[in-house]
N, CA, C and O atoms as CSV, one atom per row, in Angstrom:
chain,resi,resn,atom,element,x,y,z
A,1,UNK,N,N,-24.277,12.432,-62.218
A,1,UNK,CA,C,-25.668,12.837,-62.076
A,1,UNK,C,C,-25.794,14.319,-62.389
A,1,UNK,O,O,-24.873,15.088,-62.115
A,2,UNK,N,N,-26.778,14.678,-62.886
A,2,UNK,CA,C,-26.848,16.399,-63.974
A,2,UNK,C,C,-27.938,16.691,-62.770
A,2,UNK,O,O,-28.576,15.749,-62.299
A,3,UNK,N,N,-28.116,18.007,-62.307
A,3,UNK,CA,C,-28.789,18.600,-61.833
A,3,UNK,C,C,-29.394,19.726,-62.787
A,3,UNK,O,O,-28.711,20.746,-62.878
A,4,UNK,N,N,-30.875,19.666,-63.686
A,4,UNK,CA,C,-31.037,21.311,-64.608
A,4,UNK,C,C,-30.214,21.261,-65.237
A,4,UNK,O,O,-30.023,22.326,-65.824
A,5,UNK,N,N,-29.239,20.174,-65.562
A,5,UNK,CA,C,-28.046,20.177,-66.948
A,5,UNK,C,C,-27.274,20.394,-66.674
A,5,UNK,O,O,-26.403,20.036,-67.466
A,6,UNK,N,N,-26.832,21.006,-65.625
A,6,UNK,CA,C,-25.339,20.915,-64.933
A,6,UNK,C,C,-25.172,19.542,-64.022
A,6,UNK,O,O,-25.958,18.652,-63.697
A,7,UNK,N,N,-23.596,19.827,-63.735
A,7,UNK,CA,C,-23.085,18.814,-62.773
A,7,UNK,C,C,-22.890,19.218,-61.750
A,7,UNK,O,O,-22.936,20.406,-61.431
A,8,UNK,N,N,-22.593,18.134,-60.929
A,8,UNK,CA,C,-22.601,18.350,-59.060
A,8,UNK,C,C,-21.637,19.908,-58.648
A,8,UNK,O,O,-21.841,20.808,-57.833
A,9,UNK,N,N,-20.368,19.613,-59.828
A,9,UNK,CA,C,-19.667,21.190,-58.922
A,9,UNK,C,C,-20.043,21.911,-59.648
A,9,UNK,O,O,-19.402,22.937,-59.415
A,10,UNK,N,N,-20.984,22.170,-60.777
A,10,UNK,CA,C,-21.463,23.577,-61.248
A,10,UNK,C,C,-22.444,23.902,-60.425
A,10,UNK,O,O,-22.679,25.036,-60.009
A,11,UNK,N,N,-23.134,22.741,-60.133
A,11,UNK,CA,C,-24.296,23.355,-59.153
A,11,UNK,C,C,-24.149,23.964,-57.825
A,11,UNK,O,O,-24.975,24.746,-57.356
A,12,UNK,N,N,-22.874,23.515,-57.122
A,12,UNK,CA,C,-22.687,23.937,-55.929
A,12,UNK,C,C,-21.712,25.380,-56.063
A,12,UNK,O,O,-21.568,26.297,-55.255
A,13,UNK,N,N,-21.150,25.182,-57.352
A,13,UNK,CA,C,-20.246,27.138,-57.377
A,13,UNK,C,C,-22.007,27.877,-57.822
A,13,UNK,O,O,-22.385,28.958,-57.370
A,14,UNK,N,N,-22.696,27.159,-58.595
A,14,UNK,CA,C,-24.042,27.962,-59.041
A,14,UNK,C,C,-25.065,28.652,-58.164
A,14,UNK,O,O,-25.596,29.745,-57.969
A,15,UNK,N,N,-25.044,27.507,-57.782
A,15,UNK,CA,C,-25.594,27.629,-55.849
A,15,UNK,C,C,-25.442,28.539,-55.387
A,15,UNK,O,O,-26.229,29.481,-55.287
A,16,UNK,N,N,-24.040,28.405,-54.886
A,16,UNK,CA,C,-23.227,28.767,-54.185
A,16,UNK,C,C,-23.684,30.532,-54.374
A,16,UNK,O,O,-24.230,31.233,-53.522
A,17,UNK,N,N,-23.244,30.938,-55.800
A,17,UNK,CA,C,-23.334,32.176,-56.438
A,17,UNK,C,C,-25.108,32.860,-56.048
A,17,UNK,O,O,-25.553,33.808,-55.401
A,18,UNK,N,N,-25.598,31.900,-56.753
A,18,UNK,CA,C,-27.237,32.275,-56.609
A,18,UNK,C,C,-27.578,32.633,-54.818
A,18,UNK,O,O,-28.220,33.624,-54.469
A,19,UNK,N,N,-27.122,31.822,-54.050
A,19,UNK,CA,C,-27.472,31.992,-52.577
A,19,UNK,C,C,-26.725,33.472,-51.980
A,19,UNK,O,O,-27.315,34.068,-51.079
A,20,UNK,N,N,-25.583,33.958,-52.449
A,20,UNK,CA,C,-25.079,34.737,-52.564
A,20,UNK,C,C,-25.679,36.107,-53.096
A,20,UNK,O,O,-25.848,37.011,-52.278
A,21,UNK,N,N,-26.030,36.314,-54.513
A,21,UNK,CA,C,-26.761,37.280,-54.587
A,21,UNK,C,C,-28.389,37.520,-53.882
A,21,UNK,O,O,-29.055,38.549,-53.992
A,22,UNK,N,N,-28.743,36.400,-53.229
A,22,UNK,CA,C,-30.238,36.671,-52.528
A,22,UNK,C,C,-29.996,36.799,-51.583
A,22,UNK,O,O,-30.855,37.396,-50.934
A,23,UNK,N,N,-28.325,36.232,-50.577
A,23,UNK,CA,C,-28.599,37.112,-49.325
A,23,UNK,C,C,-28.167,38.619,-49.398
A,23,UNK,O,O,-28.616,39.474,-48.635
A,24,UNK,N,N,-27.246,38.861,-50.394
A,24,UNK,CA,C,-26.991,40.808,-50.988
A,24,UNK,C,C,-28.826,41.257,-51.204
A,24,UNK,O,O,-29.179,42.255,-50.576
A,25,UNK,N,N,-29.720,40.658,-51.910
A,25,UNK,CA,C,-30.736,41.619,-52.485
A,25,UNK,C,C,-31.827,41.434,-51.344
A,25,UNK,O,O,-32.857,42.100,-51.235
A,26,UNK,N,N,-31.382,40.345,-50.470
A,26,UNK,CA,C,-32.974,39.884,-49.154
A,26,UNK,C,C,-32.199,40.914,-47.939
A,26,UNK,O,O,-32.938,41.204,-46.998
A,27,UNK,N,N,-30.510,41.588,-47.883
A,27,UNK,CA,C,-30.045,41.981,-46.808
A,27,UNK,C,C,-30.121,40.855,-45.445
A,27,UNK,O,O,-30.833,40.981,-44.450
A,28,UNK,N,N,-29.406,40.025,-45.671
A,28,UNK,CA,C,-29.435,38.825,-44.569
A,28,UNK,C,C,-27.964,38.555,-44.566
A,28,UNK,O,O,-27.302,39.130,-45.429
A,29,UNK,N,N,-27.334,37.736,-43.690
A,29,UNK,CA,C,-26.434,37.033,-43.124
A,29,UNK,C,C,-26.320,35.976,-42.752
A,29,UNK,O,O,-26.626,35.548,-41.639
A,30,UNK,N,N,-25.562,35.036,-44.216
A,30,UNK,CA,C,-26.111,33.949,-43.818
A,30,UNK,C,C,-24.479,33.346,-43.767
A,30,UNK,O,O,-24.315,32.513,-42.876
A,31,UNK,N,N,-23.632,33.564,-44.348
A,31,UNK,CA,C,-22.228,32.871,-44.511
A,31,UNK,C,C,-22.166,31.687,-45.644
A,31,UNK,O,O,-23.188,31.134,-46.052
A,32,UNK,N,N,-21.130,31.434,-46.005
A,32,UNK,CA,C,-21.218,30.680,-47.152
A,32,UNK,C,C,-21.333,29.047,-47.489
A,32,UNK,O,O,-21.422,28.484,-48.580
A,33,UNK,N,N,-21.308,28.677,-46.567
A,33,UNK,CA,C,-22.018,26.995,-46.995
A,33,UNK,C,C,-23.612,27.376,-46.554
A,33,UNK,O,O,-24.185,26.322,-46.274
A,34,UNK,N,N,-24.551,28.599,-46.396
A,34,UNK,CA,C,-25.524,28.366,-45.962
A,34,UNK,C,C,-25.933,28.952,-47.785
A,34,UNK,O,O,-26.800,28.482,-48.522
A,35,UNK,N,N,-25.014,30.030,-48.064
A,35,UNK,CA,C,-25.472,30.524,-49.713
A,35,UNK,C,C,-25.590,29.521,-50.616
A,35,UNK,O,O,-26.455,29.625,-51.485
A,36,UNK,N,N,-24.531,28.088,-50.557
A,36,UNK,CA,C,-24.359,27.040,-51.304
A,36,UNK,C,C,-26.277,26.411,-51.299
A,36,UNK,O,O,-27.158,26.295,-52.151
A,37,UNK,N,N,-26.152,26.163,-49.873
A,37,UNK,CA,C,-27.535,25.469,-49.360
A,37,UNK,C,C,-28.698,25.883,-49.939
A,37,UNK,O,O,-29.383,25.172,-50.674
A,38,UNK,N,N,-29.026,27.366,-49.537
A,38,UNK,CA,C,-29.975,28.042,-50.388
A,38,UNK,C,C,-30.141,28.048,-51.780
A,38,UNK,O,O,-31.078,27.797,-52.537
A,39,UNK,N,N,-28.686,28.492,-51.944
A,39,UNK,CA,C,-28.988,27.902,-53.732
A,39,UNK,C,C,-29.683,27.175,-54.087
A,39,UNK,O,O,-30.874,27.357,-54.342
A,40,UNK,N,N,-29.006,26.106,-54.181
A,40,UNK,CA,C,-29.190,24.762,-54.648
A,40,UNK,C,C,-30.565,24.241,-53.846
A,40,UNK,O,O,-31.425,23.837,-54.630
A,41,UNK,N,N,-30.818,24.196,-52.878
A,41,UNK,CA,C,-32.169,23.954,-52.490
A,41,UNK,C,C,-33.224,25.092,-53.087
A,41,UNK,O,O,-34.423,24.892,-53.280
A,42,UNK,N,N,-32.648,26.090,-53.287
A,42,UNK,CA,C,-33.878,27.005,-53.997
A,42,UNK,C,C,-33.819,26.947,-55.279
A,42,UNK,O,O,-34.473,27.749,-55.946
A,43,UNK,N,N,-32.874,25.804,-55.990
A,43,UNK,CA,C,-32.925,25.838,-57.604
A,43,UNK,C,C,-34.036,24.628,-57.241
A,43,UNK,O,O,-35.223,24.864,-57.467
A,44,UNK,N,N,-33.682,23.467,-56.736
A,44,UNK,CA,C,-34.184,22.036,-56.418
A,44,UNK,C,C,-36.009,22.552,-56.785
A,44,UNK,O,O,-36.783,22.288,-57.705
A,45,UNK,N,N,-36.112,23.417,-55.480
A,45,UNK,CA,C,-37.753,23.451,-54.606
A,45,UNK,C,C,-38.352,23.987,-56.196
A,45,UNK,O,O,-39.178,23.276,-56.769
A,46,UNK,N,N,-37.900,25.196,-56.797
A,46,UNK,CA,C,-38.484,26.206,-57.726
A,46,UNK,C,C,-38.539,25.195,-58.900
A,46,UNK,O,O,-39.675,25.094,-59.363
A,47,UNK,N,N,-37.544,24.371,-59.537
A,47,UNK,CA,C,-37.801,23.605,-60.447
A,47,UNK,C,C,-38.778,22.558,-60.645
A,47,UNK,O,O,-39.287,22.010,-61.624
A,48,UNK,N,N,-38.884,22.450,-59.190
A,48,UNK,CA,C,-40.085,21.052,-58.561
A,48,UNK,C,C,-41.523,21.609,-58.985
A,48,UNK,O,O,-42.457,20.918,-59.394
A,49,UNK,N,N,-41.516,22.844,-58.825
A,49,UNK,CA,C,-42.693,23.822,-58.989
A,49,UNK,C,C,-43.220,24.185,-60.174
A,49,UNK,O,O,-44.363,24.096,-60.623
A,50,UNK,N,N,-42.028,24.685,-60.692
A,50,UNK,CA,C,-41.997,24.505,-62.649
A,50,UNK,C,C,-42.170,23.609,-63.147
A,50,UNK,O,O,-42.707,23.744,-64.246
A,51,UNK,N,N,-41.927,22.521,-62.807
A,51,UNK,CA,C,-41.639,20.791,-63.419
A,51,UNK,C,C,-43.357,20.824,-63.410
A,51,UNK,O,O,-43.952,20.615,-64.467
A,52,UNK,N,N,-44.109,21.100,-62.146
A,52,UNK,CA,C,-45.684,21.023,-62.031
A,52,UNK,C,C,-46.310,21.534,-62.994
A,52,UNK,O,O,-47.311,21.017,-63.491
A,53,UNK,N,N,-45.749,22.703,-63.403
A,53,UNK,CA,C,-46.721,23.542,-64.211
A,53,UNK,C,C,-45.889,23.366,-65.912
A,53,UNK,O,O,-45.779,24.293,-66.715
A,54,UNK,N,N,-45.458,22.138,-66.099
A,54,UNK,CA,C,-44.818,21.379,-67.311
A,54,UNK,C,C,-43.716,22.668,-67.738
A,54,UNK,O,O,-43.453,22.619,-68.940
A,55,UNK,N,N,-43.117,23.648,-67.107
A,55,UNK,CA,C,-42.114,24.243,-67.642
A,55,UNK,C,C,-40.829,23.736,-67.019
A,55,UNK,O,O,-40.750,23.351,-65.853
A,56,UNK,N,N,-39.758,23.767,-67.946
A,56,UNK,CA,C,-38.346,22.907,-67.688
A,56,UNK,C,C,-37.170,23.997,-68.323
A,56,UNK,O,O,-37.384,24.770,-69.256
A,57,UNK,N,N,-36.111,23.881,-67.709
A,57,UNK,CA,C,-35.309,25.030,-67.832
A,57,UNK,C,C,-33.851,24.252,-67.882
A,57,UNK,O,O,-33.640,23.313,-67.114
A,58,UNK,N,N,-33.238,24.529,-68.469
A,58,UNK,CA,C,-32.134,23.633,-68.574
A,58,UNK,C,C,-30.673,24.342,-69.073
A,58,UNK,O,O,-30.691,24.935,-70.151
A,59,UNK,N,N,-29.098,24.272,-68.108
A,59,UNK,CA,C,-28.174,24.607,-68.287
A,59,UNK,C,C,-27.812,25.991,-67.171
A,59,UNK,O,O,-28.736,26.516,-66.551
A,60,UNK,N,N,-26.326,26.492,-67.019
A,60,UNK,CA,C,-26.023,27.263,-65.810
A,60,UNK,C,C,-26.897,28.571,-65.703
A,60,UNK,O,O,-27.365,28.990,-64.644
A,61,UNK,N,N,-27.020,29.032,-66.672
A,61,UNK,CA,C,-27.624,30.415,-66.202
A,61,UNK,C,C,-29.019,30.236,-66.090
A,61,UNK,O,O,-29.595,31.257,-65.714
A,62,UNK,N,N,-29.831,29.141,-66.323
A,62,UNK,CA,C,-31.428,28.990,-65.734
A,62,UNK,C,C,-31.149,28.876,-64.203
A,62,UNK,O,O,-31.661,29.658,-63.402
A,63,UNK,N,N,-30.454,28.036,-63.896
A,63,UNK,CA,C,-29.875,27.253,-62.333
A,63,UNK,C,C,-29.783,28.479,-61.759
A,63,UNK,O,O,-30.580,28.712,-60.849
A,64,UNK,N,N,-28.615,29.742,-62.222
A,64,UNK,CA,C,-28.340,30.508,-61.229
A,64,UNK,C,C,-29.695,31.681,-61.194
A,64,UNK,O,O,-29.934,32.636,-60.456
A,65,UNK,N,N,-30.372,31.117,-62.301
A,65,UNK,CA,C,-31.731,32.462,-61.854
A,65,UNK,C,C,-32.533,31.781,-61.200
A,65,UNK,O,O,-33.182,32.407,-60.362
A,66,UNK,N,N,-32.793,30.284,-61.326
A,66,UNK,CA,C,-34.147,29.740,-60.558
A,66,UNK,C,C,-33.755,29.736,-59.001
A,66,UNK,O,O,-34.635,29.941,-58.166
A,67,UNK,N,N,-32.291,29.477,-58.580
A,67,UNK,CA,C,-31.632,29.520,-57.864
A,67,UNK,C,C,-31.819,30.404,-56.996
A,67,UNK,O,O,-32.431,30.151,-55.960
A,68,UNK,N,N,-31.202,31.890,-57.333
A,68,UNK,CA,C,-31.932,32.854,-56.752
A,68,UNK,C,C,-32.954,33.329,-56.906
A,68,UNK,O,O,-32.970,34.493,-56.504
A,69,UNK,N,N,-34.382,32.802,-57.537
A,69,UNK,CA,C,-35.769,33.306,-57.274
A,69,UNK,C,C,-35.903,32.328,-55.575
A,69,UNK,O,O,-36.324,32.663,-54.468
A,70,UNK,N,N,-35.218,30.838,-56.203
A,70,UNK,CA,C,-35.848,29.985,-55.018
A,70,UNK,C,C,-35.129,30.580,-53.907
A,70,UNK,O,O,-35.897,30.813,-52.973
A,71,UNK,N,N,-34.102,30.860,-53.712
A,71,UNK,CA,C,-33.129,31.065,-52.190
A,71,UNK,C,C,-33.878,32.612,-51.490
A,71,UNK,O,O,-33.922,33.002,-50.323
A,72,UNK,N,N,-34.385,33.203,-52.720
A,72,UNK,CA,C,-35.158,34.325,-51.956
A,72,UNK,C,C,-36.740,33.873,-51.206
A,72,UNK,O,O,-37.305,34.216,-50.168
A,73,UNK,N,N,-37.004,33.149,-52.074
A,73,UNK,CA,C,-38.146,32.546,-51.226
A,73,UNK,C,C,-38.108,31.842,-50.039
A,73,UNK,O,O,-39.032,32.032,-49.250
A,74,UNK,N,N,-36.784,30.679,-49.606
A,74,UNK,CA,C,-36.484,30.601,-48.900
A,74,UNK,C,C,-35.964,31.645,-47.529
A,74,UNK,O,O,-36.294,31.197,-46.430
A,75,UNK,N,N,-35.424,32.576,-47.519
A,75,UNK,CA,C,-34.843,33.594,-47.103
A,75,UNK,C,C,-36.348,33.980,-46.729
A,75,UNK,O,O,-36.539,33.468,-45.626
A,76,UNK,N,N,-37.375,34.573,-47.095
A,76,UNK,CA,C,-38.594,35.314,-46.773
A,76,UNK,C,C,-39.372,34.161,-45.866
A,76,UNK,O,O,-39.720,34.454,-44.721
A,77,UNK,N,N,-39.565,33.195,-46.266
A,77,UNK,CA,C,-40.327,31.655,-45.408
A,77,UNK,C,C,-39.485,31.684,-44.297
A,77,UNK,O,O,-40.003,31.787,-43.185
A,78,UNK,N,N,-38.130,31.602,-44.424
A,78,UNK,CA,C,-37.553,31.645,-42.731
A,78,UNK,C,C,-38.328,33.018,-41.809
A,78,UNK,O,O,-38.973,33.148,-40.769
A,79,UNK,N,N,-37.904,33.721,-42.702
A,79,UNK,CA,C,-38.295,35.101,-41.994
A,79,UNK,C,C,-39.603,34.943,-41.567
A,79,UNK,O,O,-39.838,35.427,-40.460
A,80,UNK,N,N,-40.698,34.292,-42.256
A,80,UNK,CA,C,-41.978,34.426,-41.952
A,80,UNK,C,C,-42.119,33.642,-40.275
A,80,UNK,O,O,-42.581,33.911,-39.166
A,81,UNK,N,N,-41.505,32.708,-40.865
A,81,UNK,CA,C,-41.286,31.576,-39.317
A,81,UNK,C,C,-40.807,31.888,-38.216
A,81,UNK,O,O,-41.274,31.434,-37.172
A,82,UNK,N,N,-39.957,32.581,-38.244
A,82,UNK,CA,C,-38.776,32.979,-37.304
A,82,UNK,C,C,-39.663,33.968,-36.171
A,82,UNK,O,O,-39.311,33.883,-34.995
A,83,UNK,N,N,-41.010,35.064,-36.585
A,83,UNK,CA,C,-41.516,36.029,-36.701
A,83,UNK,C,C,-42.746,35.281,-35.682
A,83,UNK,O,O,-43.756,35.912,-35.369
């Protein structure tokens, strides 16, 4: 199964990576199966969003940017909640 044109373990080192640089640029602490999580749920949510507005992005380095636009959004929505 292809996730954005990658496969299951590109997406989760992609993830992984992307969740990583948004908790360095959001300054958070999250540890690393939570960077995987964010990732990849913030590539998932942001593509769902794009997919709406008919734009499609496809292969590793879209993943690791939609990735970290989405994991930062995530990261700020917790924060909003948490608050």
């Amino acid at each position: 199964m292809d996730v954005n044109g990658v496969g299951w373990i590109t997406a989760i080192v992609v993830g992984g990576i992307a969740g990583w640089a948004a908790e360095q640029f959001m300054k958070s602490n999250m540890g690393l199966l939570m960077n995987i999580i964010l990732g990849i749920v913030g590539a998932v949510i942001l593509n769902a969003i794009l997919a709406a507005f008919h734009l499609g992005f496809q292969g590793w380095i879209a993943y690791l940017i939609i990735g970290f636009i989405g994991a930062c959004i995530l990261i700020a929505i917790g924060r909003m909640l948490k608050r």
